[in-house]
C-alpha positions as CSV (number, residue, x, y, z in Angstrom):
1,X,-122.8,-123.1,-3.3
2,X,-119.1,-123.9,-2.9
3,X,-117.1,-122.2,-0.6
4,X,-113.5,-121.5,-1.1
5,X,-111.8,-123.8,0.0
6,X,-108.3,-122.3,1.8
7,X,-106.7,-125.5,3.8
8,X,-106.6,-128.8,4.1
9,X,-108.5,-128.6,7.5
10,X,-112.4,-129.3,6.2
11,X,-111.5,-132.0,4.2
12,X,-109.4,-134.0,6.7
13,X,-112.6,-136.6,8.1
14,X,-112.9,-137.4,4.3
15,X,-109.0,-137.8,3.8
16,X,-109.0,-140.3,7.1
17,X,-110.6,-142.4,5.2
18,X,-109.6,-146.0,4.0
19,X,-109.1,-146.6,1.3
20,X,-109.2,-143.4,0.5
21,X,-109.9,-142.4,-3.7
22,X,-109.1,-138.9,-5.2
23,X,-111.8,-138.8,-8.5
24,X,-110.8,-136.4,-11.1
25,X,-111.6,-134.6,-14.2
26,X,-108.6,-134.0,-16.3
27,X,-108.8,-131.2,-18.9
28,X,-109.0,-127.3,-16.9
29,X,-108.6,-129.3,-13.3
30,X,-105.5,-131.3,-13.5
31,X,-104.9,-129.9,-16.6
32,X,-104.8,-126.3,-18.2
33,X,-107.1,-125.2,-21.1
34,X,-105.1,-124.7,-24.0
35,X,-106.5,-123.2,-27.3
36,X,-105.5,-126.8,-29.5
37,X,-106.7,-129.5,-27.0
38,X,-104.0,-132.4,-29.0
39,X,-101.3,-130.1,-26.7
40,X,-103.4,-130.4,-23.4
41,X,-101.2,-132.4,-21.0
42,X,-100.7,-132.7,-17.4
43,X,-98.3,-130.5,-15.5
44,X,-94.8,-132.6,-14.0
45,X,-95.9,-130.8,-10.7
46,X,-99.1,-132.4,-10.3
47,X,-98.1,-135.3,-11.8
48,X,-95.4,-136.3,-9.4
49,X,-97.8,-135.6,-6.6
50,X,-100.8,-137.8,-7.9
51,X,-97.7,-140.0,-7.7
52,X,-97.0,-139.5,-4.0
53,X,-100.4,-140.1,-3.6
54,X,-100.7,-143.5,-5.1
55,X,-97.5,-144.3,-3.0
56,X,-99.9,-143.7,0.1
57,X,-102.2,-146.1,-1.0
58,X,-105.2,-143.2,-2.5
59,X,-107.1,-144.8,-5.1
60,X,-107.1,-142.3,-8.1
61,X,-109.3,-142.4,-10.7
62,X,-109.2,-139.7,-13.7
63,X,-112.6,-139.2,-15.3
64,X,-112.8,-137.5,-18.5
65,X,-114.7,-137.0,-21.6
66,X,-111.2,-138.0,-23.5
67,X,-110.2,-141.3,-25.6
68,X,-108.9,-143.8,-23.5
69,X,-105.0,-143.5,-25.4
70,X,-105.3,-139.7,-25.0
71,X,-106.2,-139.8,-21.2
72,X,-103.2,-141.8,-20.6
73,X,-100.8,-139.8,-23.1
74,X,-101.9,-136.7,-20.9
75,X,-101.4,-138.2,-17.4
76,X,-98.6,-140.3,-17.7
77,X,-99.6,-142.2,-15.1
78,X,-99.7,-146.1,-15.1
79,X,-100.7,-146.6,-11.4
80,X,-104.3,-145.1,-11.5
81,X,-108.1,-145.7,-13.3
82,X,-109.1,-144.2,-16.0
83,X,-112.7,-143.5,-16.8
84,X,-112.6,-141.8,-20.5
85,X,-115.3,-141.0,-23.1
86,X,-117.5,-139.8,-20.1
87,X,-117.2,-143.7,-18.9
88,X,-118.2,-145.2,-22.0
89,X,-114.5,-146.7,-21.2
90,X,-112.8,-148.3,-18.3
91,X,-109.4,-149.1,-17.4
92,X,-109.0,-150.9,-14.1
93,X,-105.7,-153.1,-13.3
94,X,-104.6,-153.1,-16.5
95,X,-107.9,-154.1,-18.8
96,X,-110.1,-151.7,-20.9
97,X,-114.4,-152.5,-20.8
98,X,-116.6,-150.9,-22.9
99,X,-119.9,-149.8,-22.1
100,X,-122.7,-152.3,-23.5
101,X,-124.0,-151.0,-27.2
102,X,-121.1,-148.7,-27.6
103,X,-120.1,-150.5,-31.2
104,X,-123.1,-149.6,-32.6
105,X,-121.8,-145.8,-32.2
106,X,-118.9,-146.0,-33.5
107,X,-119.8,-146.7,-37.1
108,X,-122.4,-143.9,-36.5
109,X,-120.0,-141.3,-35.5
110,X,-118.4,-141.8,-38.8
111,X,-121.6,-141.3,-40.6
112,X,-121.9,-138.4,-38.4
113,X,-118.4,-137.4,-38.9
114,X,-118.6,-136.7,-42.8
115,X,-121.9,-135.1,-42.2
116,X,-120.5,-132.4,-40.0
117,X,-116.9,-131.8,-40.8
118,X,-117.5,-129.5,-44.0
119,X,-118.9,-126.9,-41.4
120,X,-116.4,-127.4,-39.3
121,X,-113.5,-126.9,-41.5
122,X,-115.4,-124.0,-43.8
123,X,-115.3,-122.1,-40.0
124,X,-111.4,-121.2,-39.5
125,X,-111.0,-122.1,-35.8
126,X,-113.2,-125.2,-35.8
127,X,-111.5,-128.6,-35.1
128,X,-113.3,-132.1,-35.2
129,X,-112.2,-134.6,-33.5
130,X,-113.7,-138.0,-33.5
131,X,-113.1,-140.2,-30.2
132,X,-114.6,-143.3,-31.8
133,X,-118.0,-143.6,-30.2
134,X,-117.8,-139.8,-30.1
135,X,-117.3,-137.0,-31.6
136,X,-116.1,-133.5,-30.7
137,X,-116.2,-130.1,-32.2
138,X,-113.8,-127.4,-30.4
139,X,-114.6,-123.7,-31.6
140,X,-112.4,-121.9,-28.5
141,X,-109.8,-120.6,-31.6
142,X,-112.9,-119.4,-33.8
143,X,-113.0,-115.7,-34.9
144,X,-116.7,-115.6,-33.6
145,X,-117.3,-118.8,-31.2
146,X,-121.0,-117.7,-30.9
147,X,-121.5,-117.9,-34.4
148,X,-119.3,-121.2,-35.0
149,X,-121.6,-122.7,-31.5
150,X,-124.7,-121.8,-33.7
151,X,-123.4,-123.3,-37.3
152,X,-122.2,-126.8,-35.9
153,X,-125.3,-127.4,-33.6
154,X,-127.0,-126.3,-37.0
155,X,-124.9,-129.2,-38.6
156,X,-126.1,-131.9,-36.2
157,X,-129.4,-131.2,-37.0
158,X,-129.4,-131.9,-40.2
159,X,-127.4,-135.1,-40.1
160,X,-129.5,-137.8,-39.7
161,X,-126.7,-139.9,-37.5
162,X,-125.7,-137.0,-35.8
163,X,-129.1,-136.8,-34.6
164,X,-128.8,-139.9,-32.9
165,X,-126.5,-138.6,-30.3
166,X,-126.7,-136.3,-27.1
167,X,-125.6,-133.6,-28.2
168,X,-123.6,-131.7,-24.2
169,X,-122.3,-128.6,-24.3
170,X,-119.3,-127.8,-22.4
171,X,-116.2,-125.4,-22.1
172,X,-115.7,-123.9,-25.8
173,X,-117.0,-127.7,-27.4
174,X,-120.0,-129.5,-28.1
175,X,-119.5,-132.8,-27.6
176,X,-122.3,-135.9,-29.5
177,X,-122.0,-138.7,-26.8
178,X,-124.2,-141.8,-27.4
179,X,-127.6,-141.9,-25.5
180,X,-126.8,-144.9,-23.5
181,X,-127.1,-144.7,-19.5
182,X,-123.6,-144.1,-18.6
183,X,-121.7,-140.2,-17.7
184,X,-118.7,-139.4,-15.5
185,X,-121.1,-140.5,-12.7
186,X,-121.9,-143.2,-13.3
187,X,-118.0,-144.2,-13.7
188,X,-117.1,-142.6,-10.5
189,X,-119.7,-144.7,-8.5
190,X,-118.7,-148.2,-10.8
191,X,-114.7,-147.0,-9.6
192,X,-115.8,-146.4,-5.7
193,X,-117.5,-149.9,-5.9
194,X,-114.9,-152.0,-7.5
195,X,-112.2,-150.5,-5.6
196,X,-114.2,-150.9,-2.2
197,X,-113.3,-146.8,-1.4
198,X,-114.6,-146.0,1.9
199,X,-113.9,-141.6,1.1
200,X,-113.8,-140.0,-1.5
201,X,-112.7,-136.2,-3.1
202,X,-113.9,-135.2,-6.3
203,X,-112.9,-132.9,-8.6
204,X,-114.2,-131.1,-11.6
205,X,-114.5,-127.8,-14.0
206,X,-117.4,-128.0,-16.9
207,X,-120.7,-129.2,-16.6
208,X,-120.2,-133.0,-17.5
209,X,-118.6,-132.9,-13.8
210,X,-121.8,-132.1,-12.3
211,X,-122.7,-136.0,-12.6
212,X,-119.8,-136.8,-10.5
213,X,-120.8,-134.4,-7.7
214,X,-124.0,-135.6,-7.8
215,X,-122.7,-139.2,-7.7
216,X,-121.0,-138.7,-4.7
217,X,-123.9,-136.9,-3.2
218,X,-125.5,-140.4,-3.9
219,X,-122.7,-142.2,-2.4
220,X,-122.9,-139.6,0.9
221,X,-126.6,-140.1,1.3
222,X,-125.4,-143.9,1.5
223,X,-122.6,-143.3,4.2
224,X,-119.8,-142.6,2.5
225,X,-117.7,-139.8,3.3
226,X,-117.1,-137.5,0.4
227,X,-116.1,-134.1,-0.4
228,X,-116.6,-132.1,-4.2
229,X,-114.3,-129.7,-5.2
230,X,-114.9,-127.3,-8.1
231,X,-112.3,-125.7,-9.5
232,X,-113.0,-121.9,-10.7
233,X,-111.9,-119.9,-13.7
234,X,-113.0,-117.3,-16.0
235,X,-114.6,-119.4,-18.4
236,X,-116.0,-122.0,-15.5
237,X,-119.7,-122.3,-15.4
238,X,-121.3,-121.1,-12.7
239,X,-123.8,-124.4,-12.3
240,X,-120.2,-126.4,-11.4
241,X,-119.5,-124.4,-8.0
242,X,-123.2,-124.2,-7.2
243,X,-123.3,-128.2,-7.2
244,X,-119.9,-128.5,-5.3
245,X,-119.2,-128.6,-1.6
246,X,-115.2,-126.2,-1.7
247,X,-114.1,-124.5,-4.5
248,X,-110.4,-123.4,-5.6
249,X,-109.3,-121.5,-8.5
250,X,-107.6,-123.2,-11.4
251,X,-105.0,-125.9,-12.0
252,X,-103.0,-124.0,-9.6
253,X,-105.4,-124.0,-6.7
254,X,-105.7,-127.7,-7.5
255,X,-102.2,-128.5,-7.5
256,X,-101.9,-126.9,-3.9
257,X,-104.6,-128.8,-2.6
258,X,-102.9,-131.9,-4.0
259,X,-100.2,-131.2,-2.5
260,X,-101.5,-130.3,0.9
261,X,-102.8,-133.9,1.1
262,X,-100.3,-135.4,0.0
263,X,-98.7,-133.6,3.8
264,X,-101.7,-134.9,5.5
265,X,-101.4,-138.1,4.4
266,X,-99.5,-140.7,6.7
């Protein structure tokens, strides 16, 4: 279980570290929730010190079950990885890869696509959104979520393409990802690798996150110093801090720890 994590002082033999790389979630850790996730974005505050923290030579990586384009709308950020569509996506010194087989999903998502989206716009407060090789369906604004959860799973039963995806719940969404052996994970251990990070911090809110703590578990068990950080809301699932090592609460608890690294940093 994670325990709150107050200073910088229990992270600092990780931090030592060279190079050092900062593995992140975007959306409800470097980002806050918002009710229409198009107006998601990430705050000037923590953007400038992610910034500051590529200056000192930390290898960030953000991780996230975005599009590629919409990651990097969000962050801003040129100077950093991206890992987007759960890692179905890469973009490393300047060149996006694609996960082997991923093609083949994208002309299923539309087939799943029309399928699905007369549920989701006959239930006011449903948005689809279709990520190419994935699609999304966001009930957080519905009048009765429970009831909008129950109809679009409903949905993806029935449709034949939609039942060739992995269907993963998270925060307010339910998410059909393609069945292929790739998550955030899986993308934090491929960035650690090709960036020859020696430490790492982790950081995540919703359930997909849970493959990168137990990533960098991996990576620990191998040597490698690490240290997972959930970060704590009201709507946070309990399973995230139970699989973390520190926890702080929300964006803001996140943007203080950035920053007391950044401090730390030489």
């Amino acid at each position: 279980m994670a325990r709150p994590l107050t200073g910088i002082e229990p992270l600092l033999p990780v931090i030592r570290q060279r190079p050092l790389g900062l593995m992140s979630d975007i959306d409800g850790t470097l980002s806050p929730i918002v009710s229409r996730p198009e107006e998601a974005t990430v705050p000037k505050d923590i953007r400038e010190l992610l910034r500051q923290l590529v200056a000192k030579g930390v290898k960030v990586g953000l991780i996230t079950g975005r599009s590629l384009e919409t990651a990097r709308q969000m962050a801003g950020l040129d100077d950093v990885a991206y890992a987007a569509e759960h890692g179905l996506s890469l973009w490393l010194d300047g060149q996006r890869e694609t996960a082997p087989g991923l093609r083949e999903y994208e002309a299923l998502a539309r087939e799943a696509e029309r399928d699905i989206r007369t549920v989701c716009e006959a239930i006011d407060g449903v948005q689809l959104e279709n990520k190419g090789a994935l699609l999304a369906m966001h009930y957080r604004r519905a009048g009765d979520p429970a009831a909008a959860r129950k109809a679009v799973l409903a949905a993806v039963a029935r449709s034949q393409a939609g039942r060739r995806f992995r269907a993963q719940e998270g925060r307010m969404v339910i998410e059909l990802r393609p069945p292929l052996e790739v998550d955030k994970g899986t993308a934090l251990e491929a960035l650690a690798e090709r960036q020859g990070i020696k430490g790492i911090v982790c950081l995540g809110d919703d359930i997909t996150d849970i493959d990168m703590f137990a990533a960098a578990r991996r990576l620990h068990a191998g040597g490698m110093a690490v240290a997972t950080v959930a970060v704590t809301g009201e709507e946070a699932a309990p399973e995230v801090a139970e699989a973390a090592d520190y926890a702080v609460e929300g964006v803001a608890g996140v943007s203080r720890l950035l920053r007391e690294m950044v401090r730390a940093l030489p």
